[in-house]
C-alpha positions, 0 to 999 in steps of 0.5 A, a space after each residue: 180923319 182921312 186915312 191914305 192909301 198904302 202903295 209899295 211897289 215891292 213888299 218888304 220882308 220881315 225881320 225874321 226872313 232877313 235874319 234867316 236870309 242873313 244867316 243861311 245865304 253862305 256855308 260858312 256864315 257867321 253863326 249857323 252853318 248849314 249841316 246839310 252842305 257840311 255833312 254827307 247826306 247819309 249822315 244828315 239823314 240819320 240826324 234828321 231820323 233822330 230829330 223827328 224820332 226824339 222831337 228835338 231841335 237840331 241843336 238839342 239833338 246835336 248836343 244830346 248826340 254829341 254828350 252821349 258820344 263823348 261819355 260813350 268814348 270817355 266811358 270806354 278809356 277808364 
């Protein structure tokens, strides 16, 4: 069994860094936006402070603060 010598000449990038290329490359893509270029960078650091306190996901503390804002203002009608 003789086995041949690999030789590329660029490396090819995994699936995953595709996809995230694929997603993050424009503001407006198709399934993720990038809150850092949509939100004020006060407000995107006061998120970031939540994430790291809570150890949360970005969508896990988008949906926590988004629920919590919503009885919040819900509560406060009634």
């Amino acid at each position: 069994m003789s086995h041949r010598p690999v030789h590329r000449s660029t490396l090819k990038m995994t699936r995953q860094a595709m996809r995230m290329r694929f997603l993050t490359r424009d503001p407006s893509g198709p399934k993720m936006r990038r809150l850092d270029l949509l939100l004020p960078n006060e407000t995107f650091r006061k998120l970031e402070e939540i994430m790291d306190s809570t150890n949360m996901r970005r969508r896990e503390a988008l949906e926590s603060l988004i629920l919590a804002y919503h009885s919040r203002i819900f509560a406060g009608e009634k």
